[in-house]
N, CA, C and O atoms as a DFTB+ gen file, in Angstrom:
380 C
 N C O
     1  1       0.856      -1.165       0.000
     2  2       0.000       0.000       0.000
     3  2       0.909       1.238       0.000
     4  3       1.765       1.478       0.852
     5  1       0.550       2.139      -1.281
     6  2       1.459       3.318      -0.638
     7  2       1.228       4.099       0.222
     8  3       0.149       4.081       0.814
     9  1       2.336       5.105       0.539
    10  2       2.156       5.966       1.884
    11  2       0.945       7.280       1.722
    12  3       0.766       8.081       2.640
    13  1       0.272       7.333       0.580
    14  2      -0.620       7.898       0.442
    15  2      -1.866       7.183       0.630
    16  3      -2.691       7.814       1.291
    17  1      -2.199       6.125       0.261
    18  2      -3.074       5.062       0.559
    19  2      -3.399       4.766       2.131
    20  3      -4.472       4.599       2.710
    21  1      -2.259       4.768       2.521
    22  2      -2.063       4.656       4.297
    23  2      -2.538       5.845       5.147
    24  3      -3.538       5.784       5.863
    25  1      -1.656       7.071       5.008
    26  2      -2.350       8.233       5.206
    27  2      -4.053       8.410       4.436
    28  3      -5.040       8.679       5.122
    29  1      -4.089       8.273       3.453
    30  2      -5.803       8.294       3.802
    31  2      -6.782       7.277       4.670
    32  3      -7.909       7.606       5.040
    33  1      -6.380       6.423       4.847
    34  2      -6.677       5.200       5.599
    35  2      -6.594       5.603       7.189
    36  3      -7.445       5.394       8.053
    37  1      -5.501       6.152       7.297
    38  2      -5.396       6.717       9.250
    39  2      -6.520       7.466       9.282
    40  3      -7.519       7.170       9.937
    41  1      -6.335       8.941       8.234
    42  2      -7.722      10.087       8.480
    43  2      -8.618       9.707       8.412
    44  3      -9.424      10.314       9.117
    45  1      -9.286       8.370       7.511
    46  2     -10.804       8.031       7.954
    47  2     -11.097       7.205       9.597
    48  3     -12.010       7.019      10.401
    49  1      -9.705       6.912       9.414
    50  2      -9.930       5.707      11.082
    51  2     -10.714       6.697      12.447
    52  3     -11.618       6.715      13.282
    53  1      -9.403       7.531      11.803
    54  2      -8.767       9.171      13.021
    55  2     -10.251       9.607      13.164
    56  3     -10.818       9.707      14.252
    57  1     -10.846       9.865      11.913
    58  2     -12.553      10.490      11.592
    59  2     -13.239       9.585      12.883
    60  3     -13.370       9.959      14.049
    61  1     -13.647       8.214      12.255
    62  2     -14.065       7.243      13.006
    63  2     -14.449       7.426      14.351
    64  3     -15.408       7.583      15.105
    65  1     -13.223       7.328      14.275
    66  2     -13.112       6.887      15.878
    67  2     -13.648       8.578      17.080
    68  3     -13.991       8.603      18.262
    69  1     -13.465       9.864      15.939
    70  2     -13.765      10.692      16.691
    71  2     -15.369      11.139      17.094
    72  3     -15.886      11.724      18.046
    73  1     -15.899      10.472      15.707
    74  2     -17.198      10.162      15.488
    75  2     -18.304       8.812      16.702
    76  3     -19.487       8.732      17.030
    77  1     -16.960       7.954      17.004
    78  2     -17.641       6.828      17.731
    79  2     -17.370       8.143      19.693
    80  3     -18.198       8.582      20.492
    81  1     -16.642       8.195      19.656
    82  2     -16.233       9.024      20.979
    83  2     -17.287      10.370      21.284
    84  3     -17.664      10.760      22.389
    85  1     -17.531      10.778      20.316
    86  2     -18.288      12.181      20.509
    87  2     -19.707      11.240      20.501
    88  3     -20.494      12.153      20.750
    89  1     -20.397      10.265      20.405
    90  2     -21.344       9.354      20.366
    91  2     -21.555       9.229      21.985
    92  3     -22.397       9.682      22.761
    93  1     -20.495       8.473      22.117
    94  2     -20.108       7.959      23.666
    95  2     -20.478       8.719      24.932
    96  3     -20.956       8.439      26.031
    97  1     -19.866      10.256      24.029
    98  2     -19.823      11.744      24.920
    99  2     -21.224      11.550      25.507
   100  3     -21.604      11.031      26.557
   101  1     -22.124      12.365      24.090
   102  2     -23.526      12.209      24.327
   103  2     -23.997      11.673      25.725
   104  3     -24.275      12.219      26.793
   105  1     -23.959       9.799      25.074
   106  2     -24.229       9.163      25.952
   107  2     -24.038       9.351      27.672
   108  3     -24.814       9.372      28.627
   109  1     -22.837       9.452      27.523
   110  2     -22.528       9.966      29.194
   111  2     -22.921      10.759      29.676
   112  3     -23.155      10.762      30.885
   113  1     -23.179      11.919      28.730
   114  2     -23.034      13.808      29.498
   115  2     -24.865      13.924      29.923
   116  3     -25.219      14.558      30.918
   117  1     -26.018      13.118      28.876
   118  2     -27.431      14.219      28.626
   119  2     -28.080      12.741      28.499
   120  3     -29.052      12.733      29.254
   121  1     -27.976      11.780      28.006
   122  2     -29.123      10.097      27.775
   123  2     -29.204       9.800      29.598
   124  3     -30.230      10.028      30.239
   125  1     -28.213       9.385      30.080
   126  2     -28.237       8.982      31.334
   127  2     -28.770       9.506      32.087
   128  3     -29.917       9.145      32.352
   129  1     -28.358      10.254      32.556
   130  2     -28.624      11.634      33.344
   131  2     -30.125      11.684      33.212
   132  3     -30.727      11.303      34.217
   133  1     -30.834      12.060      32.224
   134  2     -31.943      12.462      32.115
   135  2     -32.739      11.375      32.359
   136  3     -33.732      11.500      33.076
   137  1     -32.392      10.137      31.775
   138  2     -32.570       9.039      32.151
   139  2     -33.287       8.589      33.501
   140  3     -34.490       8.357      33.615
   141  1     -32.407       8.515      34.414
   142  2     -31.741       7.844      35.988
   143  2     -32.943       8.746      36.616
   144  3     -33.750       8.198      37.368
   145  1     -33.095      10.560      36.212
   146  2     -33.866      11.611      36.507
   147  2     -35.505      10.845      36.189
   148  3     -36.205      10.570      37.163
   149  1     -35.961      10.575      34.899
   150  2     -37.033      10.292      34.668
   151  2     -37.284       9.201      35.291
   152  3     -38.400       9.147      35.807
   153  1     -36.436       8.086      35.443
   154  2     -36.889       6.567      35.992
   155  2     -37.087       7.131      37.435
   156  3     -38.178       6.783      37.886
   157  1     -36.169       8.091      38.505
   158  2     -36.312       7.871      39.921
   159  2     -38.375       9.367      39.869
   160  3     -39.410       9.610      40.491
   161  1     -37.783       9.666      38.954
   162  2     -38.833      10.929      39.131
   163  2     -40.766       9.838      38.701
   164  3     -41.787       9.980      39.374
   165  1     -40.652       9.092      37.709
   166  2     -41.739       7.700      37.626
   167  2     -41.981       7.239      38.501
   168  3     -43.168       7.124      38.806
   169  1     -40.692       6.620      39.551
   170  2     -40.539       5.972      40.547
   171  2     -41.417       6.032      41.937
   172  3     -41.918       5.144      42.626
   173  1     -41.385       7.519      42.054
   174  2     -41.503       8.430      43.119
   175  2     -43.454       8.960      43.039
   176  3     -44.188       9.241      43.986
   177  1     -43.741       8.929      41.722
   178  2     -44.667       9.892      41.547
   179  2     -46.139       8.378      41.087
   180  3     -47.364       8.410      41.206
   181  1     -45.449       7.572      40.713
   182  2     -46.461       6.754      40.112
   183  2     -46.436       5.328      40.623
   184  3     -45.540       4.557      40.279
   185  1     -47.445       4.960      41.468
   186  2     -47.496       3.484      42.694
   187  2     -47.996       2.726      41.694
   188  3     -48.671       2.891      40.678
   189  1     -47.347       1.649      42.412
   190  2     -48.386       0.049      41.910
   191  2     -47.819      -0.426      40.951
   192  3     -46.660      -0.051      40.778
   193  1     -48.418      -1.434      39.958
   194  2     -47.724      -2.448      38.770
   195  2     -47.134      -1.122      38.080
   196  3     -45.937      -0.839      38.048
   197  1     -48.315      -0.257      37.462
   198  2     -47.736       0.575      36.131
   199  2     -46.210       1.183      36.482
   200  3     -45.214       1.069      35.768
   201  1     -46.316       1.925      37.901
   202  2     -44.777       2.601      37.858
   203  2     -43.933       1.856      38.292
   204  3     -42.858       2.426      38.481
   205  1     -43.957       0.648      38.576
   206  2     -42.986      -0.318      38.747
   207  2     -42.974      -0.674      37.326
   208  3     -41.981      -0.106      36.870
   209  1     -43.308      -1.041      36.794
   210  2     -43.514      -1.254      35.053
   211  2     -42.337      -0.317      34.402
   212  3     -41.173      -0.543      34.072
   213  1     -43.004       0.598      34.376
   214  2     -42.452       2.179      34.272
   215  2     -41.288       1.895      34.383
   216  3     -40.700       1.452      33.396
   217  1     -40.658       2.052      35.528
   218  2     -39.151       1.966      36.275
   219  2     -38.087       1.178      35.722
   220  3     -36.895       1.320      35.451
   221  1     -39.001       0.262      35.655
   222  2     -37.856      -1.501      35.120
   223  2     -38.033      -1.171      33.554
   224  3     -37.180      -1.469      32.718
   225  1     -39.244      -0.521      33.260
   226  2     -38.397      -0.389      31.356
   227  2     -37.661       0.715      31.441
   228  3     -36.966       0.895      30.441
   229  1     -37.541       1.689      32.452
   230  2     -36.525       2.703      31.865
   231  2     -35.148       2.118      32.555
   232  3     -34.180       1.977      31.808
   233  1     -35.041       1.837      33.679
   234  2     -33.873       0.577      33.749
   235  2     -33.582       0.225      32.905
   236  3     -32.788       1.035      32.427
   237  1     -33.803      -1.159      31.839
   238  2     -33.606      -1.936      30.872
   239  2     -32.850      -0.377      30.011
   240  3     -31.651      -0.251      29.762
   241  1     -33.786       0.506      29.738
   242  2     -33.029       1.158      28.616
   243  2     -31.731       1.738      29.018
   244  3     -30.801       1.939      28.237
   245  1     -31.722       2.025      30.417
   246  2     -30.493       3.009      30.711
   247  2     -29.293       1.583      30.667
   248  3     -28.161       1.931      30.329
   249  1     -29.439       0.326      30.924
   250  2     -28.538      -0.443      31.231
   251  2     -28.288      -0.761      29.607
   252  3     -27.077      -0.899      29.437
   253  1     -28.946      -0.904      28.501
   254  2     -28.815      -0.878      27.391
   255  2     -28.312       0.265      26.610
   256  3     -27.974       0.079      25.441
   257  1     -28.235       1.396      27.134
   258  2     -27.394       2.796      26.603
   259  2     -25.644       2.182      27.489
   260  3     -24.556       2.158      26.914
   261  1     -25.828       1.889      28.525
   262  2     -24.565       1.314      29.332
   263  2     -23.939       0.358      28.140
   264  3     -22.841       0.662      27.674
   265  1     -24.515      -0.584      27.742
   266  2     -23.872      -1.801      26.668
   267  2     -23.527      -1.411      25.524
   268  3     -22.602      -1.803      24.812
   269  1     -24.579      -0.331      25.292
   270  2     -24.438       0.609      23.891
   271  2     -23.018       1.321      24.317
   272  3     -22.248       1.263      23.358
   273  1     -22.568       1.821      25.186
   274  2     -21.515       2.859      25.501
   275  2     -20.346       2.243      25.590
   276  3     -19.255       2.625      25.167
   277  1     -20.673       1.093      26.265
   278  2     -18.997       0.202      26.085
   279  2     -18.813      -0.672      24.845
   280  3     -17.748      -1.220      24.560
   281  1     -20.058      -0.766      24.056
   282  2     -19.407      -1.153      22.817
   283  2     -18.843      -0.770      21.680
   284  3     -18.057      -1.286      20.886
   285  1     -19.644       0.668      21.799
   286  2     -18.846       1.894      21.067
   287  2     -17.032       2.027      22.086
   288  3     -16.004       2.266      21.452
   289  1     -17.019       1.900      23.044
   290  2     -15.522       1.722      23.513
   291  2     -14.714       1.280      23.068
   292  3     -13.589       1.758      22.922
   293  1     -15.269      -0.146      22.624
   294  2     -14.351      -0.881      22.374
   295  2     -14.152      -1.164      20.691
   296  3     -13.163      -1.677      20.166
   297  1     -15.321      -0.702      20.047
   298  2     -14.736      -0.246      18.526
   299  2     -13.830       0.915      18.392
   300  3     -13.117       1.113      17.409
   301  1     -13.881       1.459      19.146
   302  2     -13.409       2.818      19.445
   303  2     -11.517       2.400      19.654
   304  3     -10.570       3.108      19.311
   305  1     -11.484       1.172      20.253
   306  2     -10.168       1.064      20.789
   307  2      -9.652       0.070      20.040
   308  3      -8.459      -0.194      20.193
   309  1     -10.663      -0.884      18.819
   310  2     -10.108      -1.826      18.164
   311  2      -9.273      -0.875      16.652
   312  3      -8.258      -1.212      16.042
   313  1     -10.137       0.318      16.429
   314  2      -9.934       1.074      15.168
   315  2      -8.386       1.702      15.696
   316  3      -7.314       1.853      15.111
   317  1      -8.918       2.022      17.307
   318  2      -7.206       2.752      16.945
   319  2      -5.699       1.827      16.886
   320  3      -4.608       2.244      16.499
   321  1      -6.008       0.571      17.355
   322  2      -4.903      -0.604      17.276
   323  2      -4.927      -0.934      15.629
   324  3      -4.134      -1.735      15.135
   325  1      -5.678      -0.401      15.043
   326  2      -5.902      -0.863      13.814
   327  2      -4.519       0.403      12.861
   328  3      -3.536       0.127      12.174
   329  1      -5.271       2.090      13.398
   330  2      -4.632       3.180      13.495
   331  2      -2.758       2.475      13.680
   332  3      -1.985       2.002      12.846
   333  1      -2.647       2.702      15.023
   334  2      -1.112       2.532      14.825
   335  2      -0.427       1.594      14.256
   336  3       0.781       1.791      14.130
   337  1      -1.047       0.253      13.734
   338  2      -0.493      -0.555      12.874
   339  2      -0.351       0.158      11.706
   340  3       0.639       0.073      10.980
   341  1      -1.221       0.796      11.521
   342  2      -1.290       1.627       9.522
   343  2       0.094       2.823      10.164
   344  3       1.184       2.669       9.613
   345  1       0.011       3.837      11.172
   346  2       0.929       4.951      11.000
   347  2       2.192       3.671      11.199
   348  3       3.119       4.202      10.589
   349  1       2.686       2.435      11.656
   350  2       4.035       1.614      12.013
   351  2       4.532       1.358       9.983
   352  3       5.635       1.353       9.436
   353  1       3.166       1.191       9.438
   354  2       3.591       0.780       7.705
   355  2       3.773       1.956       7.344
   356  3       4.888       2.216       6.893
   357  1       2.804       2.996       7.416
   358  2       3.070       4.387       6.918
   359  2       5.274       4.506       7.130
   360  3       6.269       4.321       6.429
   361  1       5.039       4.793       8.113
   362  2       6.740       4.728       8.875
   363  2       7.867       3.772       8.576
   364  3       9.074       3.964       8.721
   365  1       7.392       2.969       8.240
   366  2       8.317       1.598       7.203
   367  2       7.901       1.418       6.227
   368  3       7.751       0.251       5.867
   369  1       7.509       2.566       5.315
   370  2       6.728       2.260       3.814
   371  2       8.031       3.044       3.333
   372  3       8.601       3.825       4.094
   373  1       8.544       2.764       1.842
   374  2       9.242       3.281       1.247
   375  2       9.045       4.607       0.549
   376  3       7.871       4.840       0.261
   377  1       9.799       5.389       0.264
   378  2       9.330       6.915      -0.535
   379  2       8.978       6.434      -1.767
   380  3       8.583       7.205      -2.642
């Protein structure tokens, strides 16, 4: 592959991966949060089956934004092992 081939190959990874992270962000900073807020605020305000109902599906979703968040992690961390293998050829590629 040439060293131009390679270098375009890092900048889409580089893209990627900044794209999977600013995802992640989201997730952490404003889904949860508001989340954890609506399930304890259901919790609090609405008795019996329905807001127990209530509760345990917004559970399920917040623990499913959780699975969602570490799996974006870990694409996140396979692309960049992927990354420094391409800049190690970039760096041992010939002119």
């Amino acid at each position: 592959m040439s060293k131009r081939d390679i270098r375009y190959k890092i900048n889409q990874y580089t893209s990627a991966v900044g794209r999977i992270n600013s995802a992640v962000s989201d997730i952490d900073s404003s889904n949860n949060y508001n989340l954890y807020k609506a399930r304890d605020g259901v919790g609090n305000s609405i008795g019996g089956k329905a807001g127990l109902n209530i509760y345990n599906n917004i559970s399920n979703l917040i623990s499913s934004s959780n699975s969602l968040r570490s799996g974006l992690g870990s694409s996140s961390r396979n692309i960049n092992n992927e990354i420094w293998s391409l800049e190690y050829e970039y760096d041992n590629e010939a002119e």
